[in-house]
C-alpha positions as CSV (number, residue, x, y, z in Angstrom):
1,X,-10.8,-4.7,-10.3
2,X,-8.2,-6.9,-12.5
3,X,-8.9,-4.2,-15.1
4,X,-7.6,-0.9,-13.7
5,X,-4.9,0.3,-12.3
6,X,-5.2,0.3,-8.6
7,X,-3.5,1.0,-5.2
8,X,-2.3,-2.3,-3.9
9,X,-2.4,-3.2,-0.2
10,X,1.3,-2.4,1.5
11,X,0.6,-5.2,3.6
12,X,0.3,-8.4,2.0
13,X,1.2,-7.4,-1.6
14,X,3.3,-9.3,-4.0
15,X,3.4,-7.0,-6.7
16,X,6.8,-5.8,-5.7
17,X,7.9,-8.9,-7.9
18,X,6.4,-7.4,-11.0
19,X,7.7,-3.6,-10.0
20,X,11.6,-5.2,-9.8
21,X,11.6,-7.2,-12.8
22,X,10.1,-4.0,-14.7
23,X,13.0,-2.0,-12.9
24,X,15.5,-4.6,-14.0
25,X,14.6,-5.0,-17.5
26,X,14.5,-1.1,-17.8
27,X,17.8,-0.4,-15.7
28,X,19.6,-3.2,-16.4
29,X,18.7,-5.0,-20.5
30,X,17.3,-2.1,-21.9
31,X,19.1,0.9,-20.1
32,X,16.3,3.2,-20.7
33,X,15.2,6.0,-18.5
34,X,11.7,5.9,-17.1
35,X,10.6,8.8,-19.3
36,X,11.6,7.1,-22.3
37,X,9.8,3.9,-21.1
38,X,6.9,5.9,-20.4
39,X,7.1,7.8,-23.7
40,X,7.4,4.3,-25.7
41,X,3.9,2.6,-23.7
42,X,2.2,5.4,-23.3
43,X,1.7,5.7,-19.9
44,X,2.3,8.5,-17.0
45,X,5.9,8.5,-15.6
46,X,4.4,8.7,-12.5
47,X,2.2,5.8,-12.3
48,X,5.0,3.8,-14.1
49,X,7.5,4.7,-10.9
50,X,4.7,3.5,-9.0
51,X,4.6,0.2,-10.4
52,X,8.2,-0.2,-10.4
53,X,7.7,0.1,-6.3
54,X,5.1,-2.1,-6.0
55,X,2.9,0.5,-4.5
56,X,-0.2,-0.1,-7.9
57,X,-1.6,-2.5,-9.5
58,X,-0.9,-1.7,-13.0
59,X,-3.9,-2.1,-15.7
60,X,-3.0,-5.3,-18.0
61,X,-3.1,-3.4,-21.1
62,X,-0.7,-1.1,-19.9
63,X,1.3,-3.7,-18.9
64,X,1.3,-5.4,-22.3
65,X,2.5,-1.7,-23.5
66,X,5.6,-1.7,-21.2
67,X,6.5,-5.2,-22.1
68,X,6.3,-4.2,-25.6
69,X,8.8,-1.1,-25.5
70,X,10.8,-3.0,-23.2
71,X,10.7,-6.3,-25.6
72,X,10.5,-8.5,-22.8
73,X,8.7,-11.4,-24.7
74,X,5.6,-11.4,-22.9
75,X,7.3,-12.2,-19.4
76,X,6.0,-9.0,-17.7
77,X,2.6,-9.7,-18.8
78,X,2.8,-13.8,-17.5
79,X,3.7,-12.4,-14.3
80,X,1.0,-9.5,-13.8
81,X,-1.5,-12.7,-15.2
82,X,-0.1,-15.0,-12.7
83,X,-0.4,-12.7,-9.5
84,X,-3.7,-11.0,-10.5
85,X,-4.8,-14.8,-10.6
86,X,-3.6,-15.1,-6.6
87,X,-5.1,-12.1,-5.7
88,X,-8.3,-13.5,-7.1
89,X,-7.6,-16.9,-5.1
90,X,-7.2,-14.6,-1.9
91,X,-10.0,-13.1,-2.4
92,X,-12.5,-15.9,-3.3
93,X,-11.3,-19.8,-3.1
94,X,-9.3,-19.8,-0.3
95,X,-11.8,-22.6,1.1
96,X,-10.8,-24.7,-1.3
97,X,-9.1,-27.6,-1.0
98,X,-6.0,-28.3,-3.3
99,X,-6.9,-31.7,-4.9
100,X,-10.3,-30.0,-6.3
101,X,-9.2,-27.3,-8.0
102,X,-9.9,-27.4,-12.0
103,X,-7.1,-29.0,-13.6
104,X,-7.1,-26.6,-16.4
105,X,-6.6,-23.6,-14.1
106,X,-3.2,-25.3,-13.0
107,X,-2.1,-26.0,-16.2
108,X,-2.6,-22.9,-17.3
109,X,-0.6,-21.6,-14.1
110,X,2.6,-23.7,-15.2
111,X,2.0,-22.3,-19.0
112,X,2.3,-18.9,-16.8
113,X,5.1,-19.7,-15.3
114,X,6.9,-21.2,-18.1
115,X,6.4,-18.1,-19.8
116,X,7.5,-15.9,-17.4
117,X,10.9,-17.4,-16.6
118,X,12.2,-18.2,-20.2
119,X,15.3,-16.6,-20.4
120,X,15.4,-14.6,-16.9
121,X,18.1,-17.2,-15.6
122,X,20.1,-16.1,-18.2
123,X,19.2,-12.5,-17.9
124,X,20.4,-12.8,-14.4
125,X,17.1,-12.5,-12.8
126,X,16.0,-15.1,-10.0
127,X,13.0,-17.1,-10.9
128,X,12.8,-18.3,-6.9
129,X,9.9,-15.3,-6.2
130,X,8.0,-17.0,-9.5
131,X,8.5,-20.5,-8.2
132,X,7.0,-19.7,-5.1
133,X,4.1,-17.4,-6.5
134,X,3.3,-20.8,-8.4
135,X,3.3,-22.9,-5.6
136,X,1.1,-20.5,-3.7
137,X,-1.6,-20.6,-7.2
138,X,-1.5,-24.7,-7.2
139,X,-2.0,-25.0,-3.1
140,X,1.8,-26.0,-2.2
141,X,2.7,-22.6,-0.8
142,X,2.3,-23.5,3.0
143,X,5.0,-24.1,5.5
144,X,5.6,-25.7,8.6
145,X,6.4,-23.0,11.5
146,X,9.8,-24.3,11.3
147,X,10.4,-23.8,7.6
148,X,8.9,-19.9,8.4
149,X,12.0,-19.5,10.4
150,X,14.5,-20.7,8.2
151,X,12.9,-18.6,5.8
152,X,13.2,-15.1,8.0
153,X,16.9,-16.2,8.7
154,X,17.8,-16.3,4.8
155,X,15.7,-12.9,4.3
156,X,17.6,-11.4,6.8
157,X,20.7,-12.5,5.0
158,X,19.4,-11.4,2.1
159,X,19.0,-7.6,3.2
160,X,22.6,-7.7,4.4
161,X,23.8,-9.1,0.8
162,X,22.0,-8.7,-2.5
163,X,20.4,-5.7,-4.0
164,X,17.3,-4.3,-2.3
165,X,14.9,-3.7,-4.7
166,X,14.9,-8.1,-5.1
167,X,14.7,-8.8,-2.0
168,X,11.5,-6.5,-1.6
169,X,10.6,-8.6,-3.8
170,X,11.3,-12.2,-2.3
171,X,10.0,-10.9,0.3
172,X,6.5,-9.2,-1.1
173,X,5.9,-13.0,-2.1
174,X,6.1,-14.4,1.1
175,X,4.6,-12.1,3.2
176,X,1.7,-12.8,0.8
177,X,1.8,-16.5,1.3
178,X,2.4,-16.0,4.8
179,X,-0.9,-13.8,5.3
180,X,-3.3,-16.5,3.4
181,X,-1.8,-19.2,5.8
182,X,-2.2,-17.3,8.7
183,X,-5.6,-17.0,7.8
184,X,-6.1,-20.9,7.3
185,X,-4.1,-21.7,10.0
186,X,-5.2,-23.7,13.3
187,X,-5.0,-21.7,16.9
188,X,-1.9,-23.6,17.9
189,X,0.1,-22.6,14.7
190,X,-0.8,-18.9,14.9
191,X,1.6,-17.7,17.8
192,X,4.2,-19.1,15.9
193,X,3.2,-17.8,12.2
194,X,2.7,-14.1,14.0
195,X,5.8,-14.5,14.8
196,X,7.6,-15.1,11.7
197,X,5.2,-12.5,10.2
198,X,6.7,-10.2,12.8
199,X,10.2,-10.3,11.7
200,X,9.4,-10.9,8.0
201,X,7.6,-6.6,8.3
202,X,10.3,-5.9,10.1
203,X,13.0,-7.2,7.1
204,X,10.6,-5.5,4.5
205,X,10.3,-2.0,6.4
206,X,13.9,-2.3,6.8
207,X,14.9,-3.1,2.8
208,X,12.0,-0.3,1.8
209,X,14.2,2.2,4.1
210,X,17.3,1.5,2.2
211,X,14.9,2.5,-0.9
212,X,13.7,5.5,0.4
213,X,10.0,4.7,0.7
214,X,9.1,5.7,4.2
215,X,5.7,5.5,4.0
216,X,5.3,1.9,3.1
217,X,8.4,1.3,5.4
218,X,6.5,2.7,8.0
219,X,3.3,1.0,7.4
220,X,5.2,-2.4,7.4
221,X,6.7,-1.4,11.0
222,X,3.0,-1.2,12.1
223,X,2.3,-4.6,10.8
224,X,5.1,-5.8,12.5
225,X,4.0,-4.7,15.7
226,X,0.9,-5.8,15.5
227,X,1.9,-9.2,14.3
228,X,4.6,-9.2,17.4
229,X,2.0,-8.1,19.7
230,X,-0.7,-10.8,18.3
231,X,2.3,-13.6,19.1
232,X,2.4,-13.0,22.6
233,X,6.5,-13.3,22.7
234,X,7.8,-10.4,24.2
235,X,11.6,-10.6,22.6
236,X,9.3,-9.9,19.1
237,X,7.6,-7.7,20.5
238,X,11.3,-5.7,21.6
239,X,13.2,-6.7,18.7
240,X,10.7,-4.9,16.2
241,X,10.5,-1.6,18.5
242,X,14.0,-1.1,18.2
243,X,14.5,-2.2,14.4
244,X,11.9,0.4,13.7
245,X,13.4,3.2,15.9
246,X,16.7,2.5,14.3
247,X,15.4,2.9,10.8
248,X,14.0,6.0,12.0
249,X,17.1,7.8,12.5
250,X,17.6,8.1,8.2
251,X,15.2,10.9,8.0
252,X,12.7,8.9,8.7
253,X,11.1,10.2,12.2
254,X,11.1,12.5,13.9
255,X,13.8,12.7,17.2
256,X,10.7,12.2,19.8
257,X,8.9,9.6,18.0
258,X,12.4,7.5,17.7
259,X,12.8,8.1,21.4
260,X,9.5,7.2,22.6
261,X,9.7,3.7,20.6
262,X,13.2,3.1,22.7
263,X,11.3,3.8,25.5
264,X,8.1,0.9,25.0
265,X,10.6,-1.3,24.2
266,X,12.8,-0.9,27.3
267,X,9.4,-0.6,29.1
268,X,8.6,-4.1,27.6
269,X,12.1,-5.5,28.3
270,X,12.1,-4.2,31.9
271,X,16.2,-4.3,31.2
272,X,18.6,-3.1,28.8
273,X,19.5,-4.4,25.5
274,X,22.0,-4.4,23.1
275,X,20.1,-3.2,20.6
276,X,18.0,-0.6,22.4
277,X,21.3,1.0,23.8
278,X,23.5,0.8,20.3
279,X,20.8,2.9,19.4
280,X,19.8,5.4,21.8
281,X,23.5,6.5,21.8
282,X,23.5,7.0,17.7
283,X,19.9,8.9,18.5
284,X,21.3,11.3,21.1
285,X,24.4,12.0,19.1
286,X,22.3,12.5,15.6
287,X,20.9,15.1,17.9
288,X,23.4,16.8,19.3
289,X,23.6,15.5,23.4
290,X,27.2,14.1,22.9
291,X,27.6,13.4,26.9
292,X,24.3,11.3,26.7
293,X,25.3,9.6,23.5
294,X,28.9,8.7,25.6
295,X,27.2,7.6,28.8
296,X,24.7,5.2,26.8
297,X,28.5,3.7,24.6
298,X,29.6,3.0,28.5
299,X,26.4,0.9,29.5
300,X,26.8,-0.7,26.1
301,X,29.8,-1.7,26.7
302,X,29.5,-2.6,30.4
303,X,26.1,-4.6,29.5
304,X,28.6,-6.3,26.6
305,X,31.5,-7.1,29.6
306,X,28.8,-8.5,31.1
307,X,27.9,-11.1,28.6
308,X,24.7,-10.2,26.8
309,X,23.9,-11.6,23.7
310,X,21.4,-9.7,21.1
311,X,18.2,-11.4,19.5
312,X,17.6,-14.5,18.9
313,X,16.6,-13.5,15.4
314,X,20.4,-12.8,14.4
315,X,19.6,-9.1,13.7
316,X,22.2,-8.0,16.3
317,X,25.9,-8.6,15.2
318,X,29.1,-7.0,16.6
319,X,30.3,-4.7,14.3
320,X,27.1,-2.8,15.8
321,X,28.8,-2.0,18.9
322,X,31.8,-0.8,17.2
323,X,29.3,0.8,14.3
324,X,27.8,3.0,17.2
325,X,31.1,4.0,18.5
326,X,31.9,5.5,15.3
327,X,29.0,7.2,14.8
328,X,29.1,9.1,18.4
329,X,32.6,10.0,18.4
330,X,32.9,11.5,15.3
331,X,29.5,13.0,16.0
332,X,31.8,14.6,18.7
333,X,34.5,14.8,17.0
334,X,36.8,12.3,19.3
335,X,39.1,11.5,16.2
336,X,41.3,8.6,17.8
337,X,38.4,7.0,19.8
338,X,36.1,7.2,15.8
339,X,39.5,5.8,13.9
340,X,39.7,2.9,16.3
341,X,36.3,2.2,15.9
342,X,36.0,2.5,12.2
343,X,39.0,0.1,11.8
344,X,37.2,-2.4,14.5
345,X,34.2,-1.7,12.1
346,X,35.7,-2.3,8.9
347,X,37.7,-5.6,10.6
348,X,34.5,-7.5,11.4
349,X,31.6,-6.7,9.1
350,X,30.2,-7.8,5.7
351,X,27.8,-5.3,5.5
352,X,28.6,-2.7,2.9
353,X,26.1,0.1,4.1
354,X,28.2,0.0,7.1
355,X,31.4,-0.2,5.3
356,X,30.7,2.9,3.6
357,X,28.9,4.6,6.3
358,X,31.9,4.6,8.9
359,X,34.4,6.1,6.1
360,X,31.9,8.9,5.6
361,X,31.6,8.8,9.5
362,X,35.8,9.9,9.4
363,X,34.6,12.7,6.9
364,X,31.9,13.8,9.7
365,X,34.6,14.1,12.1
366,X,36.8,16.1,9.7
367,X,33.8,18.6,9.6
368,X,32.9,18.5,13.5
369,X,37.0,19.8,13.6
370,X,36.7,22.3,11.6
371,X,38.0,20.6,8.3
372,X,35.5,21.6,6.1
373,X,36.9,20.8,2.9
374,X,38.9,17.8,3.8
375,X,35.3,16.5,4.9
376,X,33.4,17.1,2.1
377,X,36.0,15.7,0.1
378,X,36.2,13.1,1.7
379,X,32.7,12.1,2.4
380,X,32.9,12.9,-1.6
381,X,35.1,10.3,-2.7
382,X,33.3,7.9,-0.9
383,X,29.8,7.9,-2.5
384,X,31.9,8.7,-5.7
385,X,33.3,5.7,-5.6
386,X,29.8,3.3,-5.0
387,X,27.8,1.9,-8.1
388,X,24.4,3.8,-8.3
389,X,22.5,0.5,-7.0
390,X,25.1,0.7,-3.9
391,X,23.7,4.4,-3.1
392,X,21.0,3.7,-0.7
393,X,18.7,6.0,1.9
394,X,21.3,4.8,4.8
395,X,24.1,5.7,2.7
396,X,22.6,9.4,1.3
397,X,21.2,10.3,4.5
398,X,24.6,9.6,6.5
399,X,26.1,12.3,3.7
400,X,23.6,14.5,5.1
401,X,24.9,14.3,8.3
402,X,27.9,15.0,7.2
403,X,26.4,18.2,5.5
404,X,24.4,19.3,8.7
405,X,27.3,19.1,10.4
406,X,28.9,22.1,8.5
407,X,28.7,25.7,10.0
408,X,26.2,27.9,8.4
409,X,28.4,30.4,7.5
410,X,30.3,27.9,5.5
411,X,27.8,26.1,3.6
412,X,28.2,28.2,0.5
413,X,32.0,26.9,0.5
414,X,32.7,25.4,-3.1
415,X,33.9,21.6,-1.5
416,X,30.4,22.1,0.6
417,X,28.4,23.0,-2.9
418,X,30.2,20.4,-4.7
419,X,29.3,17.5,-1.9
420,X,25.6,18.9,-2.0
421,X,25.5,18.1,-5.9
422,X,27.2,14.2,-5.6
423,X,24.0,13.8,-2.3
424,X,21.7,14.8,-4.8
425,X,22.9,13.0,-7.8
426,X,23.2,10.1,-5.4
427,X,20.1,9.7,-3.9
428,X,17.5,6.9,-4.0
């Protein structure tokens, strides 16, 4: 199988590593397009955006060709060597203990290694995924149950603060490492590894969202429910429910299906939650039942008065409240209640996806006021003004609601046609 170009497994893949650091020495050293990429190796445009997801395998050869037009000095092909040399592992010497292995297979994992990261630092490419694909060849890849949580807390951080396609990435690796301990691992250590698998799917389906791959983001929402409902702990088992359903609400699902995964969770909570509630009320005003969306704000905030705290994974921050209260009163049109939430918004949080999503959220109310072309022009300015790598499924799809939200008799309105154009020219 190392010597065809294959479908990967979405699950425990890390050939997102390979797929970024294609992207970034395309996009980012080389500035070429993917046609002309594809035109220079050779290959099908197609299957070459395919790689760059991590969704194939890519066949070495052609991999040879794309480091070639790309003149990446033989790093692209070290890398594809290196993981098709831990899928292999996986697959067949798993059993084997550490201190056995043939010395010449490890030195010629270092040689790998050595090759692949000569120059990235300087390129500006991490060589932390490589390091730990290394360690994970040679034996040293396992963790203590502890160490797995450290590791989901700087992932999380990770999706709130560096580019997405890496952190699929970093993340691709370790859920990989994660899956052969798992399957080595004693009875007691499992609960606690399901865990951490839990809420490491749940970061990846999240990240893959932002990149506009719902069907893997999807998939990896399954695995994090099973993984949660494997562990036993009911919080996991909550927490990844409601991540899920709120990805869903980016043209991801469908209205129902985000509804019913509010409901198993508050079925499992047998209470209320922060999370649950925050977004319920952004589902019901996405769709129009403005009173419900209010009512759900006001047991937000009286189950906030009261206290609660969010997960104990540190998904849950404040600017969510605040966030939600944006997005259902402009929804509605309630322009001094959205201002003082976008400014409490903007005050608090260091995420830029909700940053930019509450100043569209003041061109949705525009629009819901019959402003039409202050809206679009608005929500226009805003995207304008984002770097391409900034311009992400959560952004794109919160201009379409700003779109949707125009009257059908206007929506052939130059300001309307010209917003249509900067969605398209923005999206992922």
């Amino acid at each position: 199988m190392d010597n065809a170009s294959r479908p990967v497994d979405p699950h425990a893949s890390p050939w997102h590593l390979l797929g970024a650091l294609m992207r970034h020495w395309r996009e980012e050293i080389r500035h070429f397009s993917q046609r002309e990429v594809a035109e220079k190796a050779y290959v099908d445009q197609g299957e070459l955006s395919r790689w760059e997801r991590g969704l194939n395998c890519p066949h070495p050869g052609h991999v040879r060709a794309i480091d070639d037009a790309l003149e990446a000095n033989g790093q692209l092909v070290a890398i594809r060597a290196l993981i098709a040399d831990l899928e292999r592992q996986a697959g067949s010497t798993l059993e084997k203990e550490p201190s056995i292995r043939d010395e010449e297979d490890a030195m010629e994992r270092r040689r790998l290694l050595q090759l692949a990261t000569a120059g990235m630092g300087a390129l500006g490419v991490s060589v932390e995924p490589v390091r730990r694909l290394l360690d994970l060849s040679l034996g040293e890849g396992f963790r203590s149950v502890e160490d797995w949580n450290l590791a989901c807390d700087d992932h999380l951080h990770a999706m709130r603060t560096r580019r997405s396609e890496q952190v699929a990435a970093d993340l691709g690796v370790d859920l990989f490492t994660l899956g052969r301990q798992l399957e080595a691992s004693s009875f007691a250590e499992k609960a606690g590894l399901r865990r951490a698998a839990a809420v490491l799917s749940n970061i990846q389906a999240n990240v893959l969202t932002g990149l506009g791959h719902h069907g893997p983001a999807i998939r990896w929402s399954q695995v994090a429910r099973q993984a949660a409902d494997a562990s036993g702990d009911r919080e996991t088992r909550v927490l990844v429910r409601a991540e899920e359903a709120a990805g869903g609400l980016y043209g991801q699902r469908p209205f129902q299906t985000v509804l019913r995964l509010l409901d198993e969770a508050e079925r499992l909570t047998g209470k209320p939650s922060l999370t649950l509630l925050a977004t319920r009320a952004k589902a019901l005003a996405l769709f129009g039942r403005h009173d419900e969306a209010r009512q759900t704000l006001n047991a937000l905030r009286d189950l906030t008065e009261k206290g609660a705290s969010g997960d104990l994974f540190g998904f849950w921050t404040e600017s969510q409240i605040h966030f939600a209260e944006s997005w259902v009163y402009a929804s509605a049109g309630d322009e001094a209640k959205a201002d003082a939430a976008r400014e409490n918004t903007l005050r608090i949080t260091g995420s830029h996806q909700y940053q930019t999503n509450v100043r569209l959220h003041e061109g949705l109310c525009a629009v819901v006021n019959g402003g039409v072309d202050e809206g679009m022009r608005r929500a226009a300015a805003v995207i304008d003004s984002l770097p391409a790598s900034r311009r992400d499924t959560y952004i794109i799809e919160t201009g379409q609601m700003v779109l949707r939200a125009v009257p059908l008799e206007q929506r052939d309105r130059p300001a309307v046609n010209e917003f249509r154009e900067v969605l398209a020219a923005g999206a992922v």
